[in-house]
Phi, psi and omega in degrees: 000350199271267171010318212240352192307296183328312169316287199284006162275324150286012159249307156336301191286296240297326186089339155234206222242113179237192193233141190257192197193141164200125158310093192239016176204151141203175179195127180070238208263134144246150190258350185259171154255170192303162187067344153323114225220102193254145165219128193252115197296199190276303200298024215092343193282162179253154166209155193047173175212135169306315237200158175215179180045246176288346186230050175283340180287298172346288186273344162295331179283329178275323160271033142255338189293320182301286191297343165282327167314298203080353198266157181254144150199170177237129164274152153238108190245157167307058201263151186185136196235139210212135161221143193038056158102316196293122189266142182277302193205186180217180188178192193224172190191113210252155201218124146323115179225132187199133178287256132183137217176171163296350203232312159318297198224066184297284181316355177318285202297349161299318184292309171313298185321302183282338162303313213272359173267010152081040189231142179280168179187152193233133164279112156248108174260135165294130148262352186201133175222144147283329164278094161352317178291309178261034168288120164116315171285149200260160170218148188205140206220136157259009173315105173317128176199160186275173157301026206236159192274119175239135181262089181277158174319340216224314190217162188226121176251102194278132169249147168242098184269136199239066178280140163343125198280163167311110202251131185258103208251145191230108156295142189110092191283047208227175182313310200282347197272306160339283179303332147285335189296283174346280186305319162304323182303319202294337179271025199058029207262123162302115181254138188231141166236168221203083178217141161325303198256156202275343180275306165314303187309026188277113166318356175271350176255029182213075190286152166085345176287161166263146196221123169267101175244135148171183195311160205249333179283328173303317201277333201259344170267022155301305195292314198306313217282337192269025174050029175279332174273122183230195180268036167220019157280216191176125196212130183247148142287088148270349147294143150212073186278140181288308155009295189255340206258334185278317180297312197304298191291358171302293192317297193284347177304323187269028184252115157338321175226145168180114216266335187206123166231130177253131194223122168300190125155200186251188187321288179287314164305346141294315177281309187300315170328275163327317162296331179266325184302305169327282173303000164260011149091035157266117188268173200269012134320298201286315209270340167274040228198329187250138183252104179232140310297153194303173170080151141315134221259067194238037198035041170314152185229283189307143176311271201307324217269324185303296182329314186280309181302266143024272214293325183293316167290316172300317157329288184287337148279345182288317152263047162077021182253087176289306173062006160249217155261141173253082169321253346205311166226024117283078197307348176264017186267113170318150237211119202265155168227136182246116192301182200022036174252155180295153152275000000 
């Protein structure tokens, strides 16, 4: 649902009645995960998706009936997922349909707020009652709780949990730190960029950013000391003047959590990198811990292509798939060079 709240907040004010769809089961291959969320506005338009390939009508046909309707109901659908002609497995997937207005879902814009304010908050929607009537009621909370379908004796209740999206810190105030800004939001990530200097730090070249301007090594142990850094934050170098880049990258080697830290730069700016971390008496456990230089080795040139290569690597640590080279200790491991970084 989160991907779609602007949507479904502008049909709440709207004042009439469109219809939503929320995944609140699968079993074996699915191609969405569960809380995966469509809303068919009063005109028709679509936004987010259950589902994909033949029974994308399907189920577009089952929330306009919800929304013409009024009726709640749980679907089931067959789902089997296939590459190159080959089907990999098949499964099932149970799909919520309900309609949804101010008079549907009165507390929806409470639900907004705190998504767009990073603060958490959980849906517990009826999907099923022996009694009808409370098929459909929200109950909303700020209470930790996971994503999942619970099967009461009586009733069956999906919660859809809404934690502070991932936060993503960009030293550097330049075109690729832009081009990340872009790439990350599209993964759900909060983005801060982080400079020193007040003339480079302007928020109109960051749309969508926490805009910072102060030391970058000072800034981050601010963060640090309020328990604002976990392991799913991510933190890039795109300056790497030393000045500014060996205390910062001091600080962060020495933060207990930390899901991703990455530092641009070229061939000699890495190798001189290493030689200074070294010599602050970081050893090469710890110095295999920075992925220099950032990004997945995918000949990236351009500030976007560097954005996506970058985006790509965060990806891949987050789900434990490494898939790069680990420069820190393979010395036969190429070495990427990214055009307009200083040599």
């Amino acid at each position: 649902m989160r991907d779609i709240v602007d949507d479904l907040l502008r049909v709440w004010h709207s004042g009439r009645t469109g219809g939503l769809a929320t995944i609140v089961r699968t079993m074996g291959s699915a191609s969405l995960p569960i809380g995966s969320a469509m809303l068919v506005d009063p005109d028709g338009g679509v936004y987010g998706a259950v589902t994909d390939g033949g029974l994308e009508e399907i189920a577009y046909e089952a929330v306009l009936q919800a929304a013409r309707t009024g009726r709640r109901a749980l679907h089931r659908y067959g789902v089997a997922t296939r590459t190159e002609g080959a089907s990999d497995g098949d499964g099932t997937m149970d799909v919520f349909t309900e309609p949804f207005s101010r008079r549907h879902f009165p507390e929806f814009p409470l639900v907004a707020a705190e998504i767009a304010a990073h603060r958490r908050i959980t849906v517990f929607t009826v999907v099923w009652n022996s009694d009808a009537d409370l098929i459909g009621q929200h109950l909303v909370t700020d209470k930790k709780h996971g994503t999942e379908l619970l099967a009461l004796p009586d009733s069956d209740v999906f919660v859809a949990s809404f934690a502070p999206p991932p936060r993503l810190i960009v030293f550097g105030a330049n075109s690729f730190a832009a081009a990340l800004t872009v790439q990350a939001r599209l993964l759900g990530y909060r983005v801060t960029i982080c400079d020193s200097r007040e003339n480079f730090a302007k928020p109109e070249k960051f749309p969508g950013a926490e805009v910072v301007v102060d030391w970058p090594h000072r800034y981050l142990n601010t963060l640090s000391s309020a328990g604002e850094i976990d392991s799913g934050t991510g933190i890039v170098v795109t300056s790497h003047d030393p000045k500014f880049e060996i205390p910062l990258l001091t600080v962060a080697l020495r933060l207990p959590e930390l899901g991703y830290l990455g530092a641009m730069g070229s061939r000699t700016v890495h190798t001189q990198r290493m030689e200074d971390l070294r010599a602050g008496g970081f050893t090469e456990a710890t110095l295999a811990r920075l992925h220099s230089p950032a990004g997945l080795d995918l000949g990236a040139r351009t500030a976007a292509e560097m954005a996506v290569a970058i985006a790509a690597e965060l990806i891949a640590a987050k789900t434990e798939q490494s898939g790069r080279h680990s420069l820190s200790n393979n010395t036969k491991a190429p070495l990427k060079t990214v055009v307009g970084l200083n040599n």
